[in-house]
VOGU-3710 file (C-alpha; in Angstrom, 3 decimals, decimal comma):
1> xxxxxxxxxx> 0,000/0,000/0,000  1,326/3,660/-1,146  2,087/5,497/2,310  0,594/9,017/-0,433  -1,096/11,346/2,341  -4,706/10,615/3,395  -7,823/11,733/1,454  -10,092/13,918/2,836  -12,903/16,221/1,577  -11,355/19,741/0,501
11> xxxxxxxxxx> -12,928/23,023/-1,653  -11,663/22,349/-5,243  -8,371/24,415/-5,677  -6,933/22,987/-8,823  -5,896/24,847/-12,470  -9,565/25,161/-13,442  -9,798/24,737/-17,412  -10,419/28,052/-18,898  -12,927/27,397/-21,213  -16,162/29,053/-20,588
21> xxxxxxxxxx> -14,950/31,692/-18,162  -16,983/34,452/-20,356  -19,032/36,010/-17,367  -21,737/36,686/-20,177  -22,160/32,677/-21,097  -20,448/31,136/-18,116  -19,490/33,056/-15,186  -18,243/30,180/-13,247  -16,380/28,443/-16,264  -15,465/24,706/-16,973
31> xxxxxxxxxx> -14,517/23,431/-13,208  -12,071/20,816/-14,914  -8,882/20,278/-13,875  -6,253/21,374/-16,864  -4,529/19,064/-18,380  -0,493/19,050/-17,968  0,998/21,516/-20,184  -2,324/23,273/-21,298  -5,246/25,661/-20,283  -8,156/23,219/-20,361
41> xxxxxxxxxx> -9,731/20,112/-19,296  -9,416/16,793/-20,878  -12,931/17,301/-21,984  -12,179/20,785/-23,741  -9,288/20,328/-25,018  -8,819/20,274/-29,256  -8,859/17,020/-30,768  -5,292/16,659/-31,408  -4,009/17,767/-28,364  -6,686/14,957/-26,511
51> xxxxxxxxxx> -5,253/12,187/-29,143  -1,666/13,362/-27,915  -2,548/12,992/-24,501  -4,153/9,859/-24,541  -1,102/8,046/-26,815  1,371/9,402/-24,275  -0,221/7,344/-21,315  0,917/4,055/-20,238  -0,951/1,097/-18,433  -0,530/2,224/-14,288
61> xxxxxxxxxx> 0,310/6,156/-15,371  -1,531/8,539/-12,551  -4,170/10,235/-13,723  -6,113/13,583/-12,370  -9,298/14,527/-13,917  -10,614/16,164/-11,153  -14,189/18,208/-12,379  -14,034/17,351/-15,667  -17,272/16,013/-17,554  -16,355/12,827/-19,562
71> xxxxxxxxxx> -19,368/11,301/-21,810  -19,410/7,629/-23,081  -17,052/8,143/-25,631  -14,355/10,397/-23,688  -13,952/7,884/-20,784  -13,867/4,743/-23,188  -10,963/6,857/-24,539  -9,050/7,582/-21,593  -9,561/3,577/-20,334  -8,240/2,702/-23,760
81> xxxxxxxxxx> -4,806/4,333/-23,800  -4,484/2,761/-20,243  -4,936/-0,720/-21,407  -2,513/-3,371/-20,759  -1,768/-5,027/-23,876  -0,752/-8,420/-22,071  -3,753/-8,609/-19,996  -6,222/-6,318/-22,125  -7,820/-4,600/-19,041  -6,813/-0,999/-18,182
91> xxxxxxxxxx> -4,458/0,078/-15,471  -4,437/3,379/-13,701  -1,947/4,690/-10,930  -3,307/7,243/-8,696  -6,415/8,416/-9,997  -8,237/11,605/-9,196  -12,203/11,723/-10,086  -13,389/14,211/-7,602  -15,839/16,618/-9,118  -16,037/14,573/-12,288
101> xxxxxxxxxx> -19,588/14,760/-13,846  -20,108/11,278/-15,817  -22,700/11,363/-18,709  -24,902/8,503/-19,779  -23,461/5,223/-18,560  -20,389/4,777/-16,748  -18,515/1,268/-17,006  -15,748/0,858/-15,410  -14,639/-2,896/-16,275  -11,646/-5,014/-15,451
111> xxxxxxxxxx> -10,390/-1,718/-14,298  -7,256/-2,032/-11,537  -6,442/0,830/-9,610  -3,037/0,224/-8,683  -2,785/3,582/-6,186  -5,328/5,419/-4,452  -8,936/6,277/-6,264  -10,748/9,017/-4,986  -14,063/9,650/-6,600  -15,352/12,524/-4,492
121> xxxxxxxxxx> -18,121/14,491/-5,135  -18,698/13,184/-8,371  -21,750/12,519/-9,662  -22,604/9,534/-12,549  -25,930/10,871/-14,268  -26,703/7,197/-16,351  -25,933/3,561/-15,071  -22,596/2,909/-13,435  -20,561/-0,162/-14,202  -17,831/-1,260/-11,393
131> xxxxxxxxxx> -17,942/-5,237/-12,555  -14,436/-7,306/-12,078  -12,580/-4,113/-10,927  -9,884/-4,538/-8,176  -8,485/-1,028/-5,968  -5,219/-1,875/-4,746  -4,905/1,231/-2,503  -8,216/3,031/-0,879  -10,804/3,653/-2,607  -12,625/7,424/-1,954
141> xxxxxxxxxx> -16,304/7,411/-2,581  -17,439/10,585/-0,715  -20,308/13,001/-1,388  -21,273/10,574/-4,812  -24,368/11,086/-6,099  -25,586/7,950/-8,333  -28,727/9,354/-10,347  -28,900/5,510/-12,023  -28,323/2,262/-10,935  -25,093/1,128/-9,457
151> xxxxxxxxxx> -23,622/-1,924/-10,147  -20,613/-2,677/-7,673  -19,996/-6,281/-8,688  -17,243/-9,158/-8,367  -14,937/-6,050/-7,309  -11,985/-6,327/-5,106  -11,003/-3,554/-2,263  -7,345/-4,115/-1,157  -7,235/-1,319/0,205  -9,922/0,779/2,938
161> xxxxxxxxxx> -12,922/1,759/1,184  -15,054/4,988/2,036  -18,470/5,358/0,834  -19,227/8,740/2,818  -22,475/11,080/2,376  -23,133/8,644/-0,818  -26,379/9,201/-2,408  -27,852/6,051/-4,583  -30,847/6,887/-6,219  -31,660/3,620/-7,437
171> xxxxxxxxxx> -30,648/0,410/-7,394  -27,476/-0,283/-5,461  -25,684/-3,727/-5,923  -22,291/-5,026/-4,316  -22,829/-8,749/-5,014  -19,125/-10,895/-4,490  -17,905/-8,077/-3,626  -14,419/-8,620/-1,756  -13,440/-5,597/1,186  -9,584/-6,614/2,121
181> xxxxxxxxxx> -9,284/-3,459/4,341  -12,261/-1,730/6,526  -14,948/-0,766/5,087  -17,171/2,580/5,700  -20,348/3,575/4,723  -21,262/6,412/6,940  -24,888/8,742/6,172  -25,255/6,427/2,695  -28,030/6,901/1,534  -29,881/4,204/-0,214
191> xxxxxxxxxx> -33,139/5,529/-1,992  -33,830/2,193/-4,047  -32,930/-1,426/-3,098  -29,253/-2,617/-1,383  -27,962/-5,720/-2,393  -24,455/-6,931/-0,395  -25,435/-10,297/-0,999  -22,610/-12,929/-1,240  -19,495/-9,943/0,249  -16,611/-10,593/1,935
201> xxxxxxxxxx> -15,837/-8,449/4,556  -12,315/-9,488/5,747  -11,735/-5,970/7,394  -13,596/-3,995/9,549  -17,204/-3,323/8,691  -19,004/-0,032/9,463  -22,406/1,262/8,234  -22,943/4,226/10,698  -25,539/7,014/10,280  -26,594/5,470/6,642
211> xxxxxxxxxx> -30,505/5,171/5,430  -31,807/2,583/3,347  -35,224/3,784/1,921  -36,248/0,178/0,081  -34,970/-3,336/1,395  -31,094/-3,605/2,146  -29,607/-7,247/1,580  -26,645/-9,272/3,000  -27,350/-12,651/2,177  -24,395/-15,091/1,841
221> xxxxxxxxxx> -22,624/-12,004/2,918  -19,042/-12,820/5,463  -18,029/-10,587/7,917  -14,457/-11,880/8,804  -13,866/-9,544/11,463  -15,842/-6,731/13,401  -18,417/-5,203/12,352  -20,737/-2,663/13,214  -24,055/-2,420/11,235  -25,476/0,526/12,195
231> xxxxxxxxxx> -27,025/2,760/13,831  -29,324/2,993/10,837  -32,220/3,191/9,242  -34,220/1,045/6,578  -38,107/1,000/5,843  -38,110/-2,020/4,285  -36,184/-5,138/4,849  -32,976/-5,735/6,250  -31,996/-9,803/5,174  -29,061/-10,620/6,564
241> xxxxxxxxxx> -30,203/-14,747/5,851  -27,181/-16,936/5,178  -24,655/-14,389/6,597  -21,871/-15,349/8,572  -20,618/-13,465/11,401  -17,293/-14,738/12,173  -15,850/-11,493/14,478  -18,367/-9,182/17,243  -20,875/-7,715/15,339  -23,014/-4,573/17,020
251> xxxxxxxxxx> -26,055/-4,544/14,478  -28,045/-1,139/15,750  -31,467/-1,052/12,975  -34,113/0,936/12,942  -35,983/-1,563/10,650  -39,041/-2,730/9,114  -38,462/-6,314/9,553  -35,066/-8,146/9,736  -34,214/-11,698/8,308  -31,806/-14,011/9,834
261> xxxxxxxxxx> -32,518/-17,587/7,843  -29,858/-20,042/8,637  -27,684/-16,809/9,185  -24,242/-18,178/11,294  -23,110/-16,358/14,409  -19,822/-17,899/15,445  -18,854/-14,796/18,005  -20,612/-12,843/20,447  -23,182/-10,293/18,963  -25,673/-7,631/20,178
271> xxxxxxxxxx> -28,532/-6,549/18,267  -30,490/-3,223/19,343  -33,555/-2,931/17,247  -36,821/-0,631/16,666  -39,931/-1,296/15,104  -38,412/-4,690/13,644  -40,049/-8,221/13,463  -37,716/-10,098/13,326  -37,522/-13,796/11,807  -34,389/-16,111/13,577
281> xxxxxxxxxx> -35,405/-19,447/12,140  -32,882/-21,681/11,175  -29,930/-19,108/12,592  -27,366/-20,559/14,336  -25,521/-18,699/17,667  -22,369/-20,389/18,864  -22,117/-17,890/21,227  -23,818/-15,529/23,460  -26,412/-13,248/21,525  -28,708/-10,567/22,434
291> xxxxxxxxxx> -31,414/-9,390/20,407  -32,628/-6,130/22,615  -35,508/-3,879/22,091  -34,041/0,052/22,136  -36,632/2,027/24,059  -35,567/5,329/23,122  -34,244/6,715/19,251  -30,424/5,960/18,759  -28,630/8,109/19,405  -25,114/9,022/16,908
301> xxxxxxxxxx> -21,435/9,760/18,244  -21,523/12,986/17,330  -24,875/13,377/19,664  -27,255/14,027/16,844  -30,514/11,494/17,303  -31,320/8,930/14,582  -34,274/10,523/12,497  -36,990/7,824/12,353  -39,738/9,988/10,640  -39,833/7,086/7,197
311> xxxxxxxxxx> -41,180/4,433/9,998  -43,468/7,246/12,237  -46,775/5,545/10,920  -46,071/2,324/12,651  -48,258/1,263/15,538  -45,112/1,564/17,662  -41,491/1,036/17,822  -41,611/-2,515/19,579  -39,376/-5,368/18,649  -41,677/-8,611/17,600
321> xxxxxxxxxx> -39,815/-12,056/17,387  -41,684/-14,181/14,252  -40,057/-17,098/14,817  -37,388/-18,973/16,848  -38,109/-22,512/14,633  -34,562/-24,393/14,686  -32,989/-22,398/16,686  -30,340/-23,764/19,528  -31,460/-21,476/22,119  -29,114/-21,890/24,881
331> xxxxxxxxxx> -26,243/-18,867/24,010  -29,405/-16,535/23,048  -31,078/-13,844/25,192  -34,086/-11,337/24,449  -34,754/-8,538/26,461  -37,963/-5,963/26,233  -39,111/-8,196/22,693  -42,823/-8,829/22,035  -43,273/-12,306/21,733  -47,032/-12,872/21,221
341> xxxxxxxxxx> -46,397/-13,903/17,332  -43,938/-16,518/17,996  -43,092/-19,749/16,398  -41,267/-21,806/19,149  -42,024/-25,385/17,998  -38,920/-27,119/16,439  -36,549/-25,108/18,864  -33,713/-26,914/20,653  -33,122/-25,992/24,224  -35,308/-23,937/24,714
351> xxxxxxxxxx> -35,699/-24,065/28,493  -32,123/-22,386/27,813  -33,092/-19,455/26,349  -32,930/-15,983/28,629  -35,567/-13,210/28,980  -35,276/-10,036/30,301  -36,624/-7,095/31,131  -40,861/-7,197/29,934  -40,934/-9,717/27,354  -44,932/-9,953/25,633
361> xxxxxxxxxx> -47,372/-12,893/25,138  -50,381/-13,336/23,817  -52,690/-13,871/25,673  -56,665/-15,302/26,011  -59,492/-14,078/24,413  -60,946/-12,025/26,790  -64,681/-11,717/28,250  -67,538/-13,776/27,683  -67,954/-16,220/24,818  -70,572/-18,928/23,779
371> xxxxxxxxxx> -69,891/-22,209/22,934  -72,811/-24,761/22,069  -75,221/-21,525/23,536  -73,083/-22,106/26,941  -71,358/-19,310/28,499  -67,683/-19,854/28,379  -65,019/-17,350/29,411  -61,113/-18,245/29,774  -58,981/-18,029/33,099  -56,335/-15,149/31,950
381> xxxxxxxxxx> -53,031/-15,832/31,098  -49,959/-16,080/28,894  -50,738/-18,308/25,532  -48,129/-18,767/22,519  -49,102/-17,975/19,037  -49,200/-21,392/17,647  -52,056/-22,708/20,677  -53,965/-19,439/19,269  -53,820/-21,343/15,589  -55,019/-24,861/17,071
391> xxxxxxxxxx> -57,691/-23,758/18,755  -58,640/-21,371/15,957  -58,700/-24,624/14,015  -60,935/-26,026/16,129  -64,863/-26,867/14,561  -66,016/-25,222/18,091  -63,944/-22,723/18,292  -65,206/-19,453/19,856  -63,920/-15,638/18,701  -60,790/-14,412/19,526
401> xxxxxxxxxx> -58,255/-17,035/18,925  -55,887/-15,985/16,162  -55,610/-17,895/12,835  -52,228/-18,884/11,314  -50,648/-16,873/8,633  -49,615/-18,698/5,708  -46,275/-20,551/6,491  -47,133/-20,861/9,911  -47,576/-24,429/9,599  -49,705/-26,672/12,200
411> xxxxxxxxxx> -48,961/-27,777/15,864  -51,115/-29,251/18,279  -51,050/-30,294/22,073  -49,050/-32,478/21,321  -46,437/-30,741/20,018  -47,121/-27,648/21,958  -47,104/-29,271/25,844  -43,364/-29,752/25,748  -42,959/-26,605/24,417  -44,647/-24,447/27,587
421> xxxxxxxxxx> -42,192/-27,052/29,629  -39,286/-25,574/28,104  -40,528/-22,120/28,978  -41,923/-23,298/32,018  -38,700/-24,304/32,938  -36,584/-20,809/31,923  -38,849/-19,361/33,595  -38,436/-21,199/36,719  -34,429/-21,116/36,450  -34,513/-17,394/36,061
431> xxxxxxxxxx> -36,353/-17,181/39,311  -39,711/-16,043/38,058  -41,957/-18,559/39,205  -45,662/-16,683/39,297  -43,913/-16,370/35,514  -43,310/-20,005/35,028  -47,407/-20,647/36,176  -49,110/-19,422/32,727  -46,728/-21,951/30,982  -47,576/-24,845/33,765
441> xxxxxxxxxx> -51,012/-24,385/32,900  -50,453/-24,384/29,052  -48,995/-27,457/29,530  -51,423/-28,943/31,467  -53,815/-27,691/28,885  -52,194/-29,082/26,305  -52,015/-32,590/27,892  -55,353/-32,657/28,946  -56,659/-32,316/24,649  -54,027/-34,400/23,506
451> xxxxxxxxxx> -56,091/-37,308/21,836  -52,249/-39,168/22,641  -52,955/-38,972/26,338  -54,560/-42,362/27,835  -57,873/-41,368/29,179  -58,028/-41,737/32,394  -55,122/-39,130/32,870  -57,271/-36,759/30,742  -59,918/-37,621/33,122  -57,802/-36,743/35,989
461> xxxxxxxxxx> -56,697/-34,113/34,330  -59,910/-32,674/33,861  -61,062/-33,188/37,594  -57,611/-31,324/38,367  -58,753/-28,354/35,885  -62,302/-28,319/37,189  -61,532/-28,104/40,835  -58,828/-25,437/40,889  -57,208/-25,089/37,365  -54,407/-27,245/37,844
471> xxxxxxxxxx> -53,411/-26,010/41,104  -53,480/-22,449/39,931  -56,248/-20,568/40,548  -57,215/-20,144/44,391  -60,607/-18,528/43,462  -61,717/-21,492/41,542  -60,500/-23,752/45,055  -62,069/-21,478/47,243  -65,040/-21,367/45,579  -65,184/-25,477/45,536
481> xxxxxxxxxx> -63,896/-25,386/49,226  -67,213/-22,687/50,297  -69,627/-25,603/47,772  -68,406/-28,353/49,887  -68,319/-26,754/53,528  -72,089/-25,835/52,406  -72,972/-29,225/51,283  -71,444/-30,759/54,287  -73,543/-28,957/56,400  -76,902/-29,446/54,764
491> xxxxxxxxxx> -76,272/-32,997/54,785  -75,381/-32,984/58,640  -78,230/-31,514/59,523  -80,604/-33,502/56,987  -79,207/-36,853/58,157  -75,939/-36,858/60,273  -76,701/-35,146/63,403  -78,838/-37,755/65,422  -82,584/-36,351/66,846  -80,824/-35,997/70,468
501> xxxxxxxxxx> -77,271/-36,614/71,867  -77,211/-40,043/73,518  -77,042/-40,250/77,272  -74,795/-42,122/79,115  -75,990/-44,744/81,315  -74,301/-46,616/84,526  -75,403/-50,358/84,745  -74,177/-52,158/87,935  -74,937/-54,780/89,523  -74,356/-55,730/93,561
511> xxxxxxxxxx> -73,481/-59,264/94,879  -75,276/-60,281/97,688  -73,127/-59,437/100,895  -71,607/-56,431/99,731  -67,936/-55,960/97,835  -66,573/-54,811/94,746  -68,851/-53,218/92,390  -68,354/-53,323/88,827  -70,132/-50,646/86,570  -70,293/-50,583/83,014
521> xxxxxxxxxx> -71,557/-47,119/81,217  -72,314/-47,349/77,516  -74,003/-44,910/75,555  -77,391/-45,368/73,066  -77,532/-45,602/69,740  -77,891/-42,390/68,122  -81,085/-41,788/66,613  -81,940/-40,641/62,943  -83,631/-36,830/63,093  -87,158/-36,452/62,625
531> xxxxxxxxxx> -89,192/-33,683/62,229  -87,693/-30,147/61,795  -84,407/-31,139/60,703  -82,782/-27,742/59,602  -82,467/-25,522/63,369  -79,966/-22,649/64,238  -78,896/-25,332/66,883  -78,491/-28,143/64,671  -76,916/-25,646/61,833  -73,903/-24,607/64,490
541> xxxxxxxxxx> -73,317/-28,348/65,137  -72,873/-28,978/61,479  -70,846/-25,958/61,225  -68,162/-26,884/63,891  -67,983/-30,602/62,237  -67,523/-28,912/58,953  -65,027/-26,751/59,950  -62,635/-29,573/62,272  -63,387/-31,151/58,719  -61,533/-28,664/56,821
551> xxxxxxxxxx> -58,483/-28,550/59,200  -58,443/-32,808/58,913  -59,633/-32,525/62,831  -62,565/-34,239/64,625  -65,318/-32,460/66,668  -66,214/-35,071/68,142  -70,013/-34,518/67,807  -72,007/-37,984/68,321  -73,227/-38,687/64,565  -75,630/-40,897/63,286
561> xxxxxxxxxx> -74,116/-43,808/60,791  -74,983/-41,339/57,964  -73,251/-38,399/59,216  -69,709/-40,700/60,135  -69,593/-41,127/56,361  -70,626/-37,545/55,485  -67,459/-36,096/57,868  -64,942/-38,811/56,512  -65,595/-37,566/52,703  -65,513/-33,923/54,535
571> xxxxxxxxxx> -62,197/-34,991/56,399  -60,908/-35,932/52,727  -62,054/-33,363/50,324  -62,265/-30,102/51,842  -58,319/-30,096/53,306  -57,238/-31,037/49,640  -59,396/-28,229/48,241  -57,930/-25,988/50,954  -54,458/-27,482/50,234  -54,959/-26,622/46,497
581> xxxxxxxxxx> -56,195/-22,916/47,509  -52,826/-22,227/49,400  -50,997/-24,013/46,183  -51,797/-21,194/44,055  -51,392/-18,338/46,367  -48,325/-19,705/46,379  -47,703/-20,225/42,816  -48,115/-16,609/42,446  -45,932/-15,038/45,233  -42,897/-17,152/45,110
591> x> -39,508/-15,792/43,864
//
């Protein structure tokens, strides 16, 4: 690499061509730099001084052509007389562009730049050709404006390359595309589609500050080293699907939706998004990853905010995860993400993955429904997406469950119940278990429609969802615990109090001449009630057996045979129903 001083922006001070400089016709004048040994610019000057020119370069001679206007015809020319004749492609030196105004097309093919190439502020007004070209030193690519499409293919960047304050006003493609040295593109801006599919990026990768007003592309793309997409902003797509990250990447969007099919990450990576859904399916994360919802606009180095004005009709600037299908999940964490829309089924480990911060699901249709003309309203909680698409599925379904969207594809209980056990389970490892409860009683749900489950577990299942919703809903217990104290004590005081509490009586009998006495006391049988059966007297005698009932105790109230029977099915049920009522509280205050 040429150790020449480094480029930077600067006001045009060259020999300006003196043609035009008539105030009356031009008062500014040709802004072409002269040529070497004359008063105007390669694109003024007389035809035989132009062929002179051009038949004294040589393949690699520098050339500076700063301002000057070159049509078809004049830059074919100039590439001409720097053609190699042993390799047929031309070869420049250090070449100066800035300024340059290129008419009609521009193709710049099998072109090497064997010192620096600075392009600044010029502006290509047709289609631009870079296809097969190699720049051996950096490459300078600051303040372009591209008024056609730009075609940046199979070239080769030895050297840095610095796309600064770039305007493309169409298409934009850098397909196999090779960047040896860093590469910057810092407040681009894209105002058709970005293609960087199939790029190497073996230096340092920047896109800072640049916007991206259709989709933006990376797929096959390499990123050998760091990189740093970002912060910027695109109100289309950004598909980064087949990528592979090989170095840190920091990928900052402010993005319609982003695409990471089967993309690799083989190094740590942090992704700070807003407004993006984002679809991981397929990726692969070999190491630690973070994909974070940015609550606030990004903010720039310079301290100037990211202007998100293209994306201010969106319903909000939340991050939405589409899908985590085939995903290892155990290096990846989301934090703040809206995960009501989710795909989880088909991902591996996923009682790995880490959430933080307020992470969104669906939820239950809420209110009042009718099934078969029966009431039916659901117990609130968390739901994934794909349980909303069964039971949308279902022939009685009721309003409110959401349908798949094509590609979704179909998962039932069966697939779904070990799914809320993975998330059941991350939930319970990251120490939020009134968290982990919703997903306990998805999969319960889940197990109890299974057609695969034998039925009497979906019969004990239901009994355990009838009385207290698996365990987790202490109004539901409660309310069976008050139904059975109730029906204990009607049937106490219909049949198992007896009419009156048995005396005691001595029976003894005297021997003739006096001595020991022996007395034996036993007790009557009680008696069945008759007449008014249901008195405030009887009623508190029921009540205390009831309630010794409910705390597994014994009031030891004389009961007829009917009424032992009635308090040991009291003894039983109510303390489980209680048990089950202190189960959920407990469910839901635990940490």
């Amino acid at each position: 690499m040429s150790t020449h001083p480094p480029l930077a922006p600067e006001t045009p001070s060259w020999p300006h061509c003196a043609h035009g400089a008539d105030p009356a016709t031009d008062p500014v004048g040709c802004r072409g730099v002269q040529v070497s040994g004359h008063t105007a610019c390669l694109a003024h000057l007389a035809d035989a001084d132009r062929d002179a020119y051009l038949a004294g370069l040589t393949p690699g001679a520098d050339t500076d052509h700063r301002g000057t206007t070159f049509t078809e015809p004049l830059l074919d020319a100039l590439l001409n007389a720097l053609r190699d004749p042993a390799t047929g492609h031309p070869g420049l030196g250090h070449a100066r562009f800035d300024s340059a105004v290129f008419q009609g097309n521009t193709e710049f093919k099998s072109v090497t730049f064997q010192g620096f190439a600075s392009f600044e502020s010029a502006i290509f007004r047709g289609d631009t050709w870079f296809e097969s070209v190699t720049f051996q030193d950096i490459a300078w690519f600051e303040s372009v404006t591209c008024r056609g499409f730009a075609w940046f293919e199979s070239v080769t960047f030895r050297g840095d390359a610095r796309f600064g304050s770039v305007t493309f006003q169409r298409v934009a493609s850098f397909e196999s595309v090779t960047f040896q040295g860093d590469a910057r593109f810092g407040s681009v801006t894209f105002q058709g589609v970005a293609s960087f599919a199939s790029v190497a990026f073996q230096g340092d990768a920047r896109f800072e500050s640049a916007t991206f007003q259709g989709d933006v592309g990376f797929e096959q793309a390499v990123f050998e080293r760091w990189v740093n997409l970002g912060p910027f902003v695109c109100t289309g797509r950004v598909r980064l699907s087949g990528a592979v990250f090989n170095g840190p990447a920091n990928l900052s969007f402010v993005a319609r939706r982003l695409e990471c099919r089967r993309t690799r990450w083989l190094s740590t990576a942090e992704l700070r998004l807003r407004y993006a859904t984002v679809d991981l399916s397929h990726a692969v994360f070999e190491y630690p990853l973070t994909i974070a919802a940015e609550p606030d606009p990004f903010v720039l180095a310079d301290g100037r905010t990211v202007e998100e004005r293209a994306l201010a009709h969106a319903p909000d600037a939340a991050v939405r995860i589409a899908t985590l299908r085939g995903v290892d999940a155990a290096h990846l964490v989301l934090a703040d993400v809206d995960l009501s829309g989710c795909l989880f089924t088909g991902t591996v480990h996923l009682d790995q993955l880490r959430l933080e911060g307020i992470c969104a699901f669906d939820t239950v249709p809420p209110g009042t429904h009718r099934r078969r003309r029966l009431p039916v309203r659901f117990t609130g909680r968390r739901t994934l997406a794909e349980e909303h698409h069964w039971r949308a599925k279902r022939p009685d379904a009721v309003r409110g469950w959401n349908t798949a969207v094509l590609g979704a594809g179909h998962a039932g209980p069966a697939q779904l119940a070990p799914v809320y056990r993975a998330l059941r389970k991350a939930f319970e490892d990251g120490k939020n278990e009134p968290g982990a409860a919703d997903f306990y009683y998805g999969e319960m749900e889940m197990r109890r429609h299974d057609p695969g489950t034998p039925g009497a577990e979906r019969a004990l299942l239901a009994a355990y969802w009838a009385v207290s919703g698996y365990g987790l809903r202490a109004v539901r217990a409660l309310g069976w615990l008050a139904a059975a104290m109730l029906v204990t004590v009607v049937l106490l005081m219909g049949f198992g109090l007896p009419a009156e509490d048995p005396k005691q009586e001595a029976v003894g009998t005297v021997p003739p001449g006096g001595g020991r006495v022996t007395l034996t006391i036993g007790k009557a049988d009680p008696q069945n009630p008759t007449g008014d059966r249901f008195t405030g007297e009887r009623f508190e005698k029921a009540l205390n057996v009831t309630l010794n009932s409910v705390v597994f105790r014994s009031s030891g109230q004389d009961l007829t045979t009917t009424g032992t029977y009635i308090e040991m099915t009291s003894r039983l049920v109510e303390p489980t129903l209680l048990a089950l009522a202190v189960l959920a509280v407990r469910g839901r205050v635990k940490r």
